[in-house]
DRENKOLKOL-61572 format. One record per residue (C-alpha): x, y, z; residue in three letters. Coordinates in pm, whole numbers, padded with zeros to 5 digits, always signed. Last residue first. Layout:
BEGIN
XYZALA
...
This chain:
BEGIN
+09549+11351+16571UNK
+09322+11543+16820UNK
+08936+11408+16702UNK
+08690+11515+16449UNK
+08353+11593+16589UNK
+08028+11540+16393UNK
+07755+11668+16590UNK
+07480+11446+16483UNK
+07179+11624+16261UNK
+06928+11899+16349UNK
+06623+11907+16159UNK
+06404+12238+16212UNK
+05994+12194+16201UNK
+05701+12306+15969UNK
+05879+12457+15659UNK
+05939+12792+15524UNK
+06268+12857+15723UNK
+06119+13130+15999UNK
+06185+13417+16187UNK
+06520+13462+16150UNK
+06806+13568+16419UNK
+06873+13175+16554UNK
+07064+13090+16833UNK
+07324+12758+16774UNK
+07442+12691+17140UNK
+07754+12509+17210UNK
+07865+12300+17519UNK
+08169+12179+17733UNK
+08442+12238+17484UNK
+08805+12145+17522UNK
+09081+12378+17400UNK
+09198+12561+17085UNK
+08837+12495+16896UNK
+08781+12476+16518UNK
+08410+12502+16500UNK
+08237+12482+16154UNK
+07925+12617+16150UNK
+07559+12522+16027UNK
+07213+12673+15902UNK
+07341+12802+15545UNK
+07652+12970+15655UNK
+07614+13047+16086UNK
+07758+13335+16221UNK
+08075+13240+16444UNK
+08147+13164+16773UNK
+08021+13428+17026UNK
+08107+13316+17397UNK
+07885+13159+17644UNK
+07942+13082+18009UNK
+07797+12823+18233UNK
+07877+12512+18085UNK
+08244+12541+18157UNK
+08446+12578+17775UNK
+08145+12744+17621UNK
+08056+12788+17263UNK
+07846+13032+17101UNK
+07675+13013+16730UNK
+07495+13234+16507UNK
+07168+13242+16320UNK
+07041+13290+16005UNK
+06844+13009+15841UNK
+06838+12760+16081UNK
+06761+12498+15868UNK
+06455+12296+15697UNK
+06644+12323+15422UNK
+07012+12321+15341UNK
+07093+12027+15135UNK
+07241+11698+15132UNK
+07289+11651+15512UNK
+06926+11788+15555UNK
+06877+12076+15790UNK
+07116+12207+16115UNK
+07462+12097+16103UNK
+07724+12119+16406UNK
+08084+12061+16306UNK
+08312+12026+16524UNK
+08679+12014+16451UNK
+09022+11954+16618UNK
+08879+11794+16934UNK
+08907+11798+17318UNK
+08557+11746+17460UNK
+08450+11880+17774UNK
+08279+11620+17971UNK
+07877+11476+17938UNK
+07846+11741+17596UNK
+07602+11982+17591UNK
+07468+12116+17251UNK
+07173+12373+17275UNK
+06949+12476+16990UNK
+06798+12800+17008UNK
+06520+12967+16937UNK
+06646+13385+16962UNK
+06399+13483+16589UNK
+06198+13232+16555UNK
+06240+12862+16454UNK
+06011+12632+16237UNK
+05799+12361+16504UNK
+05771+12053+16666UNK
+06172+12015+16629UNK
+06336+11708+16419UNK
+06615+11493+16475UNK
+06829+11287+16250UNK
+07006+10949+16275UNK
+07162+10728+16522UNK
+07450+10946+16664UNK
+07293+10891+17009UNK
+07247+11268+17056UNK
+07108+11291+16679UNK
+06836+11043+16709UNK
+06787+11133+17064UNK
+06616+11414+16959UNK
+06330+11254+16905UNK
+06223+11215+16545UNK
+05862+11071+16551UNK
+05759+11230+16875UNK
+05923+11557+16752UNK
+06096+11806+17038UNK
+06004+12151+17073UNK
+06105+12458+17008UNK
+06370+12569+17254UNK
+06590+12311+17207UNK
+06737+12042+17405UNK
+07044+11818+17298UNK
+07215+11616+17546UNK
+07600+11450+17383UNK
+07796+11149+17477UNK
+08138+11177+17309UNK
+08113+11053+16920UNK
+08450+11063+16755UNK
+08528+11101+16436UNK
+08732+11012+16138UNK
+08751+11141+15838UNK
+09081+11327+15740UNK
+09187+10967+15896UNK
+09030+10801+15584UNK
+09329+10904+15370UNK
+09235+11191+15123UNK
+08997+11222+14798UNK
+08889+11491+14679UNK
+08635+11550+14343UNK
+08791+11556+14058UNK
+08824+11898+13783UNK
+08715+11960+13432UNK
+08784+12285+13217UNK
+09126+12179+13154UNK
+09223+11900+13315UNK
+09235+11896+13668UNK
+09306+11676+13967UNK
+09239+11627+14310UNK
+09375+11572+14639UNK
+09346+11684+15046UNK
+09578+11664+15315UNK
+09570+11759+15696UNK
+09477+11405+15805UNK
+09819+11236+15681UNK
+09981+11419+15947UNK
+10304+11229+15980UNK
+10369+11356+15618UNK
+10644+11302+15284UNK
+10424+11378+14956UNK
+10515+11154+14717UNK
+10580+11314+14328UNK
+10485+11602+14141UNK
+10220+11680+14298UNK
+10092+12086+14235UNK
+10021+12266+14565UNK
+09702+12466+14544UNK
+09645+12733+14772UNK
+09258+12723+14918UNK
+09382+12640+15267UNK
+09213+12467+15537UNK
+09434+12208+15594UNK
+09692+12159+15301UNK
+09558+12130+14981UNK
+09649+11901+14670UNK
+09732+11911+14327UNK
+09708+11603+14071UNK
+09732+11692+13655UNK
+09511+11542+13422UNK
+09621+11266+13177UNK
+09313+11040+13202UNK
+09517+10719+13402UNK
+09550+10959+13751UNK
+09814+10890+14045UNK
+09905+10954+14413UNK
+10121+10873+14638UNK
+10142+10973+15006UNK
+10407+10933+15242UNK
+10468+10814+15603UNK
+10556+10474+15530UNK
+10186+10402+15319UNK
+09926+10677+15237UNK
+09748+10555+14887UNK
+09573+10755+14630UNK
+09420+10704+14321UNK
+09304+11006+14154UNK
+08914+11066+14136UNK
+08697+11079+13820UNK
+08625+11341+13630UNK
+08332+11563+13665UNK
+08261+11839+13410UNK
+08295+12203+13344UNK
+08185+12217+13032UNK
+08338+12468+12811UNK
+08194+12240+12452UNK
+08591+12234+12385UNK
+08637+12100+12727UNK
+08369+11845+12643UNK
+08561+11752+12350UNK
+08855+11729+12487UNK
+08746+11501+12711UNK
+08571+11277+12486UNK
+08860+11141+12291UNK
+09107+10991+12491UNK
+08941+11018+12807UNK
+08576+10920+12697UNK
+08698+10649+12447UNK
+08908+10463+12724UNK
+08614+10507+12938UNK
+08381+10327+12685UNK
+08607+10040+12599UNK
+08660+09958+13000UNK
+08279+09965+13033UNK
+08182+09705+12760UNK
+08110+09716+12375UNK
+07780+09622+12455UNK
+07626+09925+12605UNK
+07357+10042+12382UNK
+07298+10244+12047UNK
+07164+10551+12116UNK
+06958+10543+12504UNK
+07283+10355+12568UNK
+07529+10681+12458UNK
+07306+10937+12575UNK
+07283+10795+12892UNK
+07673+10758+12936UNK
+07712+11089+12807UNK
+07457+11277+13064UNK
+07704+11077+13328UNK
+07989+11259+13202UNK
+07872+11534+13279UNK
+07564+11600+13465UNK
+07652+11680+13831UNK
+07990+11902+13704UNK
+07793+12055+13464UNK
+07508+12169+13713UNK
+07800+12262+13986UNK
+08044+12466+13775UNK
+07775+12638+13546UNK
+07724+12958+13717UNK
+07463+13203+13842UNK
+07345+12873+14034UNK
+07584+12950+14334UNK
+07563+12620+14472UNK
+07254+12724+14728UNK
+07046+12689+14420UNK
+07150+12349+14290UNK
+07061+12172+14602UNK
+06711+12148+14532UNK
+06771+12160+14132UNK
+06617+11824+13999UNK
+06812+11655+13727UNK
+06727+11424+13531UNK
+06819+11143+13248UNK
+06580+11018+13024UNK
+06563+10628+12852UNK
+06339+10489+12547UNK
+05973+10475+12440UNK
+05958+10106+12633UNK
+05622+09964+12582UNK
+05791+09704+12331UNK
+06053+09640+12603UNK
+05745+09536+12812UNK
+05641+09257+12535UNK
+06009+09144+12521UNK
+06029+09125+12890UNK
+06182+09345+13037UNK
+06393+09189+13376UNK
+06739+09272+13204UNK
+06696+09629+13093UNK
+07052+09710+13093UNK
+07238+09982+13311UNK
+07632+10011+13335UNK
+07688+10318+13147UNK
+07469+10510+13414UNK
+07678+10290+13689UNK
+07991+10409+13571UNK
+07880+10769+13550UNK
+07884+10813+13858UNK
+07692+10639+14136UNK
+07507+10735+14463UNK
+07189+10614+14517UNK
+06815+10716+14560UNK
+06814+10889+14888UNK
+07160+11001+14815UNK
+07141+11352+14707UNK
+07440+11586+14638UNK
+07746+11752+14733UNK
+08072+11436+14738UNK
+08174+11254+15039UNK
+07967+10920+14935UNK
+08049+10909+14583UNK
+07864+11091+14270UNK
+07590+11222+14482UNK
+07259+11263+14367UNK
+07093+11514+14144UNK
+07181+11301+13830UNK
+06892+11135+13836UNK
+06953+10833+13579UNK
+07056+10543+13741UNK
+06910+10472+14053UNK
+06597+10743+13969UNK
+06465+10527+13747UNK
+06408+10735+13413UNK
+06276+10465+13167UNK
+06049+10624+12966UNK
+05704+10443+12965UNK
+05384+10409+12708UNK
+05179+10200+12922UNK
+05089+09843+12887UNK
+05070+09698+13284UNK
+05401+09488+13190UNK
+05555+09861+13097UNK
+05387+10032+13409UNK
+05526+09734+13626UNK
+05839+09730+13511UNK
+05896+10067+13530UNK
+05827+10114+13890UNK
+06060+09814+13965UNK
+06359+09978+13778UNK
+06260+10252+14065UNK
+06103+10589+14195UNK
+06127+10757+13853UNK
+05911+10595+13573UNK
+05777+10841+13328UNK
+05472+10717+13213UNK
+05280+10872+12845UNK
+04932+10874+12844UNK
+04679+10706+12622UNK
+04634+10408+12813UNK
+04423+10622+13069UNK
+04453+10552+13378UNK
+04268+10303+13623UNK
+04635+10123+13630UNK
+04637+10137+14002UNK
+04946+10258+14001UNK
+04904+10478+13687UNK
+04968+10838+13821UNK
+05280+10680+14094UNK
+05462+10649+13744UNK
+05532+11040+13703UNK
+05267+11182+13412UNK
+05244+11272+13009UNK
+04928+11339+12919UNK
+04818+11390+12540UNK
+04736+11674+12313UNK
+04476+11747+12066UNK
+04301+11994+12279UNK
+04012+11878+12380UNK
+04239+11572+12448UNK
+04423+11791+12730UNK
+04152+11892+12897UNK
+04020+11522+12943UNK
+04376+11400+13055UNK
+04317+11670+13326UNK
+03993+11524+13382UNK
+04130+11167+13420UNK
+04418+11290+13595UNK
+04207+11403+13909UNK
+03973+11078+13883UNK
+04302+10881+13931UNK
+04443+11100+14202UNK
+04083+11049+14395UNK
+04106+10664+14331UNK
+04416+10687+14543UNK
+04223+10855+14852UNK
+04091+10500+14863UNK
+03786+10511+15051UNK
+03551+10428+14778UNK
+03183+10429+14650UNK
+03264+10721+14418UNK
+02968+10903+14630UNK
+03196+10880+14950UNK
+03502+10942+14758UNK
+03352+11265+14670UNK
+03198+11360+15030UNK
+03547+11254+15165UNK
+03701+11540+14955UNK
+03401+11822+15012UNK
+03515+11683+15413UNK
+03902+11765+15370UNK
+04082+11594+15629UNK
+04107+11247+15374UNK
+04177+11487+15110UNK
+04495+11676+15272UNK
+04570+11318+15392UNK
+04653+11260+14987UNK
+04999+11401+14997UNK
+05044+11327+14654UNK
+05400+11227+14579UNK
+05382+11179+14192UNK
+05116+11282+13940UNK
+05247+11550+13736UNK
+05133+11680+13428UNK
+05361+11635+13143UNK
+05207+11753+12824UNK
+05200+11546+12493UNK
+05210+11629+12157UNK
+05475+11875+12166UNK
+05415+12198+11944UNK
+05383+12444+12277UNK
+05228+12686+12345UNK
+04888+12629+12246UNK
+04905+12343+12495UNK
+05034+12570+12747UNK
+04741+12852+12693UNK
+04480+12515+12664UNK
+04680+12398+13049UNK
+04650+12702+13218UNK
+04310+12833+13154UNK
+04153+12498+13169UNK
+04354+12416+13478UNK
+04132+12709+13627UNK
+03822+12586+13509UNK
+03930+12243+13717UNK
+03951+12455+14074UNK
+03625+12565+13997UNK
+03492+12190+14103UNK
+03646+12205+14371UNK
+03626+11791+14511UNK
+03969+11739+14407UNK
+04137+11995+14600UNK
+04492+12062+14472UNK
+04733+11978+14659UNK
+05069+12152+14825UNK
+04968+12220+15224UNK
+05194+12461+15410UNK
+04990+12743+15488UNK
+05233+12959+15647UNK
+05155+13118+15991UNK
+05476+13061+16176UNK
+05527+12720+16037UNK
+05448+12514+16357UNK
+05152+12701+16420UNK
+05013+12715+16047UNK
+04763+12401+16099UNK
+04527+12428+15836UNK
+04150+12521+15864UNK
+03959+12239+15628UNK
+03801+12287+15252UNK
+04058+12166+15068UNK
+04319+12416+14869UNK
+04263+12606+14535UNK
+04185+12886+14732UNK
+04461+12951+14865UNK
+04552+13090+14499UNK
+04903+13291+14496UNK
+05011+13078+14762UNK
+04834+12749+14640UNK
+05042+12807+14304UNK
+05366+12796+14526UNK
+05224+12490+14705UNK
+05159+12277+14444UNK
+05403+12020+14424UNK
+05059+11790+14423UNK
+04831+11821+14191UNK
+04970+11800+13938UNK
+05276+11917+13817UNK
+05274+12136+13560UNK
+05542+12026+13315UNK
+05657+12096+12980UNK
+05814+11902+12694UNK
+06084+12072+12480UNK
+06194+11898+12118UNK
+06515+11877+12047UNK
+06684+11852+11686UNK
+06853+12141+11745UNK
+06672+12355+11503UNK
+06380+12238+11738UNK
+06569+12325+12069UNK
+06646+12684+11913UNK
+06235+12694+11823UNK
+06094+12610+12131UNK
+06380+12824+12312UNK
+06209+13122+12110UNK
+05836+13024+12197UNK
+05933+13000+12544UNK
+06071+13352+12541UNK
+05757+13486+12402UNK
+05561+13274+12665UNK
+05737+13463+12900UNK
+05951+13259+13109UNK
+05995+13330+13454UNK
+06230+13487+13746UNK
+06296+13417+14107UNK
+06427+13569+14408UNK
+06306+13794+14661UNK
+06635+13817+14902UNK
+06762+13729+15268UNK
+06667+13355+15215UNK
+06864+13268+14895UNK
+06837+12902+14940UNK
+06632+12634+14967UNK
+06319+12670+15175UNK
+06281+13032+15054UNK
+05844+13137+15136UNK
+05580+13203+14883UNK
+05396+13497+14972UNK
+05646+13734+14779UNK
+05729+14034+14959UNK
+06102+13909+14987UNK
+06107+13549+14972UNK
+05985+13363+14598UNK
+05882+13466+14311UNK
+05784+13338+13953UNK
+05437+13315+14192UNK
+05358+13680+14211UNK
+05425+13818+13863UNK
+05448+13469+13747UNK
+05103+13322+13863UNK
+04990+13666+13900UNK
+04970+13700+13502UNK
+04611+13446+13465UNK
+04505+13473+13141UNK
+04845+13542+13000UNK
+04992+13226+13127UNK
+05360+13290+13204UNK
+05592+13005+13287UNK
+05807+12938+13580UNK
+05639+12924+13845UNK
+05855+12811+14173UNK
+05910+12673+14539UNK
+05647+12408+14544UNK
+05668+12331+14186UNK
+05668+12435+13830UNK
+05839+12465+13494UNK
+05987+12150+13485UNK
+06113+12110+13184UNK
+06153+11776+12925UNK
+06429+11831+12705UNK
+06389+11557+12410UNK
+06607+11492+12143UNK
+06946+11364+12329UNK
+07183+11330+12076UNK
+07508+11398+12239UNK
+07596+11729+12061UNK
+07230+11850+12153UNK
+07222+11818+12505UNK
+07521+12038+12513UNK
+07321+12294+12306UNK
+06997+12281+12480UNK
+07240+12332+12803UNK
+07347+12636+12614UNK
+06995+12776+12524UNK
+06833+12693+12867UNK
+07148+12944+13016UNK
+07064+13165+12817UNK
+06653+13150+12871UNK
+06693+13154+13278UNK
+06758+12873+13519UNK
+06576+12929+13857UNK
+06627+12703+14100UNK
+06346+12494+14244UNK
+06153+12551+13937UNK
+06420+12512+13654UNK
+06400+12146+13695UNK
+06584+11984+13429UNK
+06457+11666+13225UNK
+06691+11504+12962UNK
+06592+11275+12694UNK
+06646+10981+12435UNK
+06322+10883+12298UNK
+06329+10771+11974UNK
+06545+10475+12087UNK
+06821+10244+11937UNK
+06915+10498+11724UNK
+06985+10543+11333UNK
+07367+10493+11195UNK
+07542+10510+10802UNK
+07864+10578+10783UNK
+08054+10603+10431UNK
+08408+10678+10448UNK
+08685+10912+10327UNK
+08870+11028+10592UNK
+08836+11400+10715UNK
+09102+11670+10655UNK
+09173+11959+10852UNK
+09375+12182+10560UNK
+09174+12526+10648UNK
+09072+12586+11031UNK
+08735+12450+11077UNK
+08517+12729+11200UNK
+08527+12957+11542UNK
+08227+12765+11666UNK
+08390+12644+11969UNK
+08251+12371+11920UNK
+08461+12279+11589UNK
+08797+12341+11786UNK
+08735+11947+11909UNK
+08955+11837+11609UNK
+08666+11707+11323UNK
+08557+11345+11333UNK
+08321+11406+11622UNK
+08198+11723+11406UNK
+08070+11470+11115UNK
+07893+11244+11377UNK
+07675+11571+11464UNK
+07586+11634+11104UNK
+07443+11286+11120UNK
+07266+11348+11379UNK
+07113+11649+11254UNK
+07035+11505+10894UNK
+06852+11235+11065UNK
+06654+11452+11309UNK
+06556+11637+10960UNK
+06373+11342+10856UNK
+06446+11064+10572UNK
+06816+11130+10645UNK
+07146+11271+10425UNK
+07490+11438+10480UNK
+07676+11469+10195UNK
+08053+11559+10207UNK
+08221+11662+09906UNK
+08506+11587+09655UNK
+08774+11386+09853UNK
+08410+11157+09971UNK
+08271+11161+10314UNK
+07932+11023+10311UNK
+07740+11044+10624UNK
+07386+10863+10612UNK
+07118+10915+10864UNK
+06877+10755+11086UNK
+06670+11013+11258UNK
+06328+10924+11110UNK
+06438+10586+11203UNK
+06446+10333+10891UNK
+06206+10192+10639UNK
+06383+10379+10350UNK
+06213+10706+10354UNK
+06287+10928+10053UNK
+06613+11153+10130UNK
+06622+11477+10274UNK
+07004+11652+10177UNK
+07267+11873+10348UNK
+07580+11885+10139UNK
+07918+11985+10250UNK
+08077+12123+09935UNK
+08430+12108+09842UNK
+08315+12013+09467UNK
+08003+12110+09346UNK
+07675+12173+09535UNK
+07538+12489+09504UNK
+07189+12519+09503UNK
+07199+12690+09866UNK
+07567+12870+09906UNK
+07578+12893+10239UNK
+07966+12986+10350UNK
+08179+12773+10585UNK
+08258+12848+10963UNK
+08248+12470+11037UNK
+08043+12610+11348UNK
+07814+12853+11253UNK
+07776+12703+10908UNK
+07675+12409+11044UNK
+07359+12609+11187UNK
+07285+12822+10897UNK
+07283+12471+10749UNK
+07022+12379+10983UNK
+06756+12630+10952UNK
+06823+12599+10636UNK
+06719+12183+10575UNK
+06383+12244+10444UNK
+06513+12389+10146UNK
+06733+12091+10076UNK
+07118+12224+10180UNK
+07456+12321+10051UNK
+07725+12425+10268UNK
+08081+12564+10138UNK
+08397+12489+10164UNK
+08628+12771+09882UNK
+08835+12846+10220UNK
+08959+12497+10288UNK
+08848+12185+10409UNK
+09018+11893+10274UNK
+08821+11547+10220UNK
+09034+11239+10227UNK
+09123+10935+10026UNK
+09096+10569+10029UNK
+08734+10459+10145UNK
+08611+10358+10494UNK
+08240+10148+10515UNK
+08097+10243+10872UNK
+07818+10073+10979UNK
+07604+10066+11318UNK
+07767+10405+11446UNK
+08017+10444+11738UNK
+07760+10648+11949UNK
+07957+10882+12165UNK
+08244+10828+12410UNK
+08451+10704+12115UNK
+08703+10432+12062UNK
+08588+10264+11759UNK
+08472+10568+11540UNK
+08780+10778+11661UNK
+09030+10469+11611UNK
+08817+10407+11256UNK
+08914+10739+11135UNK
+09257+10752+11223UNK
+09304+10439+11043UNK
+09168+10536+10754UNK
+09364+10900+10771UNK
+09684+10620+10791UNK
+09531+10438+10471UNK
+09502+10775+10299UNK
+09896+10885+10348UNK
+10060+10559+10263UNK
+09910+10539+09902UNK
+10085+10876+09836UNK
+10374+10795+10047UNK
């Protein structure tokens, strides 16, 4: 038994090394023995190295005991550089101590990491390790396959204050991701104070209410908003650091402007805007090129942020550029005019020339979105972030920029995880499958040379009208797909899919429910056959399902017997995670009855409203709504149906809605009854006999934008 007992702690340690969601690590050399923690553990660190043994101590819930390192100790320790990563590291577990050592503090921190995945989950909840866990003996030794492994989140669309920052810093943290790129501004949002100018955030940090930035996503009825004071920042700067996370900002530049172009109009070209269709909003987003004050104003901002912050390079925009606001804008066409051009393109490039130009007089470097460097004109000094595409990418690398690979295909984890699910879908929709499943076939070695490494993002749109005061929706979008990336931008994807999800269920799960993250898992299998529906899941959660429209949850425990197959929904749990439905394709199905649509605002010449009346596509209006527009529904003959459902805005999102507003329905055409307020510009109808026509009316005065979209009726037949 005593030789027994070490080989089966060996054997425990390389199932958790080989079947893990996280980075198995390059070499792992096991050892007889075992290291016991108990109450004389303590942690022992290089001076350099207190910030982080305060922070193991938080969570192995050991004593510092600094120049202490005898037995039971777990030693933190900076060791000369050996020719590998700065966050390479060295874990070695012996029945005496545990030393933890790297040629950079990112080593130690990674390494410290790989020591809590071979600890029960418990360690994350930071109550300590309880005394007799015992670790294997081993030595492990692991660096990455990138430097730069990182997540963006937009905190501009919706706001996400310093707390909730903190945690997600955390989370990012346990799966190595180093960088935490922010988008601090936008359209709808500023989210960082610059002292030199305090109306940015005072008035900008703002939006609805008083505020002259107008809701397009969310929270219409209220002023809502909030900022960072540089204070603040400075404190998440340092929690990400201890973290082994450094935080990148972005201004975006110089388009996604419009909120700063509300507290400054006059940043704007020099032509009379059209404000009809938006009810008197100026909504143009770019900067004017041709101002020449407009650049002494990025001076103020951009030397306060690069003061700010300790990152050496500072993300400044560059993508989706409405450049017709230069072509109207005479001062604009005078510039191109004397540049020789009539490219508005060459514009953007002379743009992010003088903002890289700020930036150098300050030591610091641009970072910028891939469109920046399409005609390669920019400088090679600058960092790319490729979003629109694997294409995108490729060309910056073969074109010899810097570039993190972000396509959004992969790694924006704003869209939709299957087809029915809340999210976007212009880019794809995938899980976390896909994430795991990408591989840079098409680099060539030259362009992988150019490649810095891989970042996840996640832009909030939708976020904010998901009750953003809680995690459920963020952690449900980003987990497990944040692991996926973590896990290639580490060490790759060669041990194969089916490897990976057997570590991420058996292991990885409980982890993440230890972490309190309330993420995604993957759907049941179900199947309706004979009258009965069966169900199943392979990650040990438990199935429920919902009848209808009611929130009571009825636990499966075996077929469900039904001739209505349509009025069933199913998911499953475990612990903190949940599924998303899934239901038999008649829950689905719809009918389209020949439909006229007219409006009281106006029809677009580019989206007619035939679109939507021929179930083709989306509609838009020639102008936002007022208070008693409506939108009128009349169907050829009275439809009998279960469910309508009449949608005003995008189908991932609610903007460019109806933002308050009610609904009547008539069963002759001639008559109107109330229906229902609407939630977030559209209403489900559940009528009791056939409908000739419904009328959405709207009680608001405007939705921020230039124009209304109205989408297909969707009507769900009598089954």
């Amino acid at each position: 038994m005593k030789l027994r007992f070490p080989l089966l702690l060996t054997a425990l340690l390389w199932g958790l090394l080989s079947a893990s969601a996280q980075p198995a690590p390059k070499k792992t050399t096991p050892r007889a023995g075992h290291f016991t923690f108990g109450p004389r553990t303590t942690i022992a660190a290089d001076s350099e190295l207190l910030p982080l043994a305060r922070y193991a101590a938080e969570y192995l819930g050991c004593e510092v005991c600094n120049g202490v390192a005898g037995d039971g100790a777990v030693v933190l320790t900076l060791d000369a550089a050996d020719g590998e990563a700065s966050e390479g590291y060295v874990l070695d577990i012996t029945p005496d101590h545990i030393r933890i050592g790297g040629s950079a503090y990112g080593g130690v921190f990674n390494g410290l990491q790989q020591l809590f995945r071979l600890l029960p989950p418990e360690v994350y909840a930071r109550k300590g390790v309880a005394a007799g866990t015992q670790v294997a003996c081993a030595e492990i030794e692991d660096a990455p396959r990138f430097a730069y492994r990182g997540m963006m989140l937009d905190v501009a669309r919706t706001w996400i204050d310093e707390a909730k920052v903190k945690r997600y810093i955390d989370l990012f943290s346990y799966h190595n991701i180093n960088k935490l790129h922010l988008h601090l501004s936008d359209d709808e949002g500023w989210r960082i104070e610059i002292k030199s100018h305090p109306e940015l955030t005072e008035i900008g940090g703002f939006r609805g209410g008083d505020s002259p930035v107008r809701p397009v996503y969310g929270k219409w009825s209220e002023k809502y908003g909030g900022y960072f004071t540089q204070e603040e920042m400075r404190g998440l700067i340092r929690y990400a650091a201890e973290r082994n996370i450094e935080i990148i900002p972005e201004i975006d530049l110089p388009g996604h402007s419009r909120n700063i172009a509300s507290v400054h109009p006059e940043i704007r070209c020099n032509y009379p805007p059209d404000t009809v269709s938006t009810n008197g909003y100026d909504y143009r987003s770019a900067w004017c090129v041709a101002r020449e004050a407009n650049y002494a104003l990025l001076e103020d901002i951009l030397g306060e942020l690069c003061e700010l912050f300790p990152s050496e390079y500072i993300h400044v925009g560059g993508d989706e550029v409405e450049m017709t606001q230069w072509t109207r804008c005479p001062d604009c066409r005078a510039l191109m005019a004397r540049l020789g051009t009539d490219d508005p393109r060459r514009l953007q490039d002379l743009f992010m020339e003088r903002m890289a130009g700020i930036l150098a007089a300050h030591g610091k470097r641009p970072a910028v979105w891939n469109e920046a460097v399409r005609t390669g004109a920019f400088t090679k000094e600058c960092r790319v972030h490729g979003w629109e595409s694997v294409k995108a990418c490729l060309d910056a690398t073969a074109k010899g920029y810097r570039t993190v690979v972000m396509p959004g295909e992969y790694f924006y984890f704003d869209m939709r995880q299957t087809p029915r699910e809340d999210g976007h879908d212009w880019a794809a929709i995938f899980d976390a499958k896909k994430v795991y499943g990408f591989d840079f076939s098409g680099f060539t070695p030259e362009q992988m040379h150019n490649v810095a490494g891989l970042q996840g993002a996640f832009f909030s749109e939708a976020y904010i009208s998901h009750e953003p005061e809680k995690p459920d929706y963020l952690d449900y979008m980003l987990f497990p797909r944040v692991c996926a990336l973590a896990l290639i931008a580490w060490s790759g994807n060669g041990e194969g899919w089916d490897a990976y999800y057997k570590g991420l269920k058996g292991e990885h799960y409980d982890r993440m429910a230890a972490m309190d993250i309330r993420f995604r898992l993957f759907p049941p299998r179900l199947s309706y056959k004979e009258g009965a529906f069966t169900a199943s899941a392979d990650d040990g959660s438990e199935i429920f399902y919902l009848v209808d429209g009611s929130a009571e949850e009825h636990r499966y425990t075996g077929p469900v017997r039904t001739g209505k197959p349509h009025r069933y929904r199913f998911f499953t749990r475990y612990k903190t995670a949940r599924s998303p439905y899934v239901t038999d394709k008649s829950y689905w199905r719809t009918v389209t009855p020949p439909v006229a649509i007219t409006t009281s605002m106006g029809e677009s010449e580019k989206f007619p409203y035939s679109n939507a009346s021929g179930y083709r596509g989306l509609s838009r209006t020639r102008r936002a709504c007022r208070q008693q527009d409506w939108i009128l529904y009349t169907f050829e003959q009275p439809v009998r149906c279960r469910e309508i459902y009449l949608q005003t805005g995008n189908r991932q999102l609610p903007k460019t809605i109806v933002t308050t507003g009610y609904a009547e329905v008539s069963y002759d055409g001639v008559r109107f009854e109330p229906a229902g307020e609407l939630l977030m510009g559209s209403i489900m109808l559940h009528p009791d006999r056939p409908v000739k026509a419904v009328r959405i009316v709207s009680t608001c005065d405007d939705n921020g934008t230039p124009y209304v979209t109205i989408q297909p009726p969707q009507v769900k037949p009598l089954l």
